[in-house]
N, C-alpha and C positions, 0 to 999 in steps of 0.2 A: 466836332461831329456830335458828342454827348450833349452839348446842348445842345444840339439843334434837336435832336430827339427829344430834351425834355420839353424845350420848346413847341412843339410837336403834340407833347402828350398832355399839357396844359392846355392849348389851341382843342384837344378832343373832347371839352368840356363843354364848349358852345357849343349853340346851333349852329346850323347852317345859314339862317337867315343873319345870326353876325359876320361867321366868314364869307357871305354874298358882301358885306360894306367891305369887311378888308381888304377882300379879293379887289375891289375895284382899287384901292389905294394901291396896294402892292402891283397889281396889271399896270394901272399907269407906269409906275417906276422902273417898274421893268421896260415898259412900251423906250424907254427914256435911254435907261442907261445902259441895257443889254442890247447894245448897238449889232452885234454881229449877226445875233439871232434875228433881230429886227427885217435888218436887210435880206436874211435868206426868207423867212415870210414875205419879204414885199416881193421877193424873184418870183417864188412860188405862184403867189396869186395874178403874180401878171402873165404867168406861163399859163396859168391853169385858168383866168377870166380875164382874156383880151378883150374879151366885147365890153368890161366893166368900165368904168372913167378910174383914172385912178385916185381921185377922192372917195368911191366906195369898198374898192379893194384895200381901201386905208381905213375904212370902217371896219372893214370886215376884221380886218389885224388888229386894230385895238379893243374888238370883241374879243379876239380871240386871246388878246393877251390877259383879259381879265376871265375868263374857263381856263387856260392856264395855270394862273396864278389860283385860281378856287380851286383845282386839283393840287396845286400843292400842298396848302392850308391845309385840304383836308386829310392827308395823308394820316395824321393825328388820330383822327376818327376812324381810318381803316385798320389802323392799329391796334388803336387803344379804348373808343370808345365800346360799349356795349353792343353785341350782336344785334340783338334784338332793333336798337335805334337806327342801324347801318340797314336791317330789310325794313323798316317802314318807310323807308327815304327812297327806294325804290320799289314801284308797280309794272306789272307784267303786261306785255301785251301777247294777244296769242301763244301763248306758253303753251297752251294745249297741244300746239304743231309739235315740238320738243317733248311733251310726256307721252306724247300715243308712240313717238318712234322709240322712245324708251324702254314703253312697257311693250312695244313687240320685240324686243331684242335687238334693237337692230344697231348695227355700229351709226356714231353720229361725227362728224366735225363740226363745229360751230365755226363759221366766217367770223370773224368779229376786229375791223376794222378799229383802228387807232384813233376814236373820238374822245375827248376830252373826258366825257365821264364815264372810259370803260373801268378804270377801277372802283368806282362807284357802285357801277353794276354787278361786277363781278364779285365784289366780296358780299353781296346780298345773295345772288345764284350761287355759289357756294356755300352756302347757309343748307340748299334746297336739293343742289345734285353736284357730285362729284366730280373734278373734272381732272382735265391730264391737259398741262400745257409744258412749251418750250423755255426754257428761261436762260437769260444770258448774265453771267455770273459779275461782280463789279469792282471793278480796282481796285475800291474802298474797302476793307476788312469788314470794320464795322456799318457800313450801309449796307454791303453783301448781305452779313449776317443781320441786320435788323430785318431787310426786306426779305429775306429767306423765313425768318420768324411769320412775318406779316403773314406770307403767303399759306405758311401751315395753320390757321389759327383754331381752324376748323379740323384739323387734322384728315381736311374730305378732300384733299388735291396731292396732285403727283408732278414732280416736276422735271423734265428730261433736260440734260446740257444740252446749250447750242452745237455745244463740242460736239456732241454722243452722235449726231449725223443721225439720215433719215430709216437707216436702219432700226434705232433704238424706238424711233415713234411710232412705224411700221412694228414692230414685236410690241410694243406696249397696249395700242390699239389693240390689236388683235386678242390679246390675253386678259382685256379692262373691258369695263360695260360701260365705264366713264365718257360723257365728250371729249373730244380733243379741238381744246381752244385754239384756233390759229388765226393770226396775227399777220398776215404776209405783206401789207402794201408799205415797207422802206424797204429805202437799197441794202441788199446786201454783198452790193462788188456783184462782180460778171459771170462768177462763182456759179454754176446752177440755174443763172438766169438767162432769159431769154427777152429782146425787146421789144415790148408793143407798148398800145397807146394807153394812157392813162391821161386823160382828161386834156386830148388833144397834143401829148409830146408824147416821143417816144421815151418811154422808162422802162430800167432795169429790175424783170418781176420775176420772182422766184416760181418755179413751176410746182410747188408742193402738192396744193392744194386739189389739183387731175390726178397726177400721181399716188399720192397715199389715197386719196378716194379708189382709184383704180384697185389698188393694192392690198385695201382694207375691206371693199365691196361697202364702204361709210358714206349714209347721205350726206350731204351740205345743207346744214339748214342755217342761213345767217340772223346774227346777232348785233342789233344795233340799238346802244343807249342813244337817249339825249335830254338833255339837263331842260328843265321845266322853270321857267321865270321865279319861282315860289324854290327853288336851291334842288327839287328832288329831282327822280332820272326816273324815264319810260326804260324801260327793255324793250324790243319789238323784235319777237321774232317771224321770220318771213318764210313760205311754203321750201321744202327740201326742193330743191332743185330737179326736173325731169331730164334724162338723158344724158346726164352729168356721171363720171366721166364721158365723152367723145374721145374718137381715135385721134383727134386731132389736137394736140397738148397745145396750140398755141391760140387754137382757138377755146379751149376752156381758159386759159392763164388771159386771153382779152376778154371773154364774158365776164370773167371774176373783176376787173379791173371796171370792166363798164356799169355792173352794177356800184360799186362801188363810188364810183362817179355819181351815180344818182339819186344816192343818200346823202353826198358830201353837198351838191348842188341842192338838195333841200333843208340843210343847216350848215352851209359855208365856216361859218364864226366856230362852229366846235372842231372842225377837223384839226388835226395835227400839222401844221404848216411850218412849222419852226424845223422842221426833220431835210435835212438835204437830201430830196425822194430822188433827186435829178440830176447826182453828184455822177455816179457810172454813166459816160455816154459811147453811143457807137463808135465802132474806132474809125480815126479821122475828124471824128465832134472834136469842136474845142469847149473846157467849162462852161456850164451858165452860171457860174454862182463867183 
């Protein structure tokens, strides 16, 4: 694991535009030899694009195994490189939506969906505002602690166990003027969740996101990177959500899931696909995977 980190913090020397060549070298290899991942990408896209042939759902995955593999490369960079070179690599879109609900005080969640270059984004916007996210602790001693490092670098973020339950994020909002980053579209078991559709199946979605809004009186304002041919990443953020909570929890946990949808349908290749979203099914389902 020590090398790998120096490996790592060597790799934080280059640009982006070398880790864009090796990314594609390493994305292949992986597309090759990381057979198990492979295959739950291919289930994935054939659940989520049946109208696709699957010669382009096969496109789609070997795109995506190379933003994969450039998210790991650059992990280096998120590290180790220079603050400064980590926010010039990402430009803002409508940010202003995000600073006026700031500077009126108001509680915020950021949506922010599992695309390939959110840690990219994110350690630039924490350069600029504060945030409060969930984090899930890692088997690994030394990955735990390096990425626990990572995370502090700024010393502008808060980080709550997955452990600590919705209690602790519910008091932490409330007491912080920070966003709360959240994260919700993978399975996380039947736990909490409720099923509706995600991109035409039915998936296991956590109802956080109505809930602590309800709880917090926190707008939704989402957040979505996306990597730029040239290695850098947009942020875009999109108007707070009106009427968000509803009395109807299953109907915010399907709006949240449909938008969702229709950021992934307009950059296919960067979504997270390798993540078994579809592994929890209704009872009496048998596995997809």
């Amino acid at each position: 694991m020590k090398f790998a980190f120096l490996f790592l913090k060597f790799l934080s020397r280059f640009p982006v535009a070398t880790l864009q060549k090796w990314a594609r070298v390493f994305g292949f290899l992986c597309y090759w030899l990381v057979v198990p991942r492979r295959k739950v990408g291919q289930r994935n896209l054939a659940l989520c694009f049946p109208e696709k042939s699957a010669a382009e759902r096969e496109q789609i995955l070997r795109e995506h195994f190379y933003h994969m593999a450039l998210l790991v490369l650059e992990y280096g960079r998120y590290w180790y490189a220079d603050a400064g070179s980590l926010k010039a690599a990402v430009r803002y879109q409508d940010k202003e939506i995000l600073d006026k609900a700031l500077a009126n005080k108001e509680k915020v969640i950021l949506l922010y969906p599992h695309f390939t270059a959110f840690e990219a984004a994110v350690y630039a916007l924490n350069q600029d505002v504060a945030l409060t996210s969930v984090y899930s602790h890692q088997k690994n001693v030394e990955l735990d602690k390096q990425i626990l490092h990572g995370r502090h670098r700024y010393n502008n973020v808060f980080l709550i166990g997955r452990t600590e339950g919705l209690r602790a994020i519910i008091k932490h909002i409330r007491n912080s003027d920070a966003p709360f980053l959240y994260l919700p579209d993978q399975d996380f078991g039947a736990k909490d969740s409720i099923f509706v559709d995600f991109m035409g199946v039915q998936a296991a979605t956590i109802t956080g996101l109505s809930r602590i809004a309800k709880m917090t009186d926190a707008k939704v304002i989402p957040a979505i990177p996306t990597r730029q041919a040239d290695g850098t990443v947009i942020l875009r953020f999109y108007p707070a959500w009106d009427n968000f909570p509803s009395e109807d929890v299953m109907a915010d946990t399907q709006r949240m899931n449909d938008f969702i949808a229709e950021r992934i349908r307009e950059q296919p290749e960067q979504y997270y696909w390798l993540h078994k979203r579809f592994k929890t099914r209704p009872e009496g389902e048998v596995s997809v995977y």
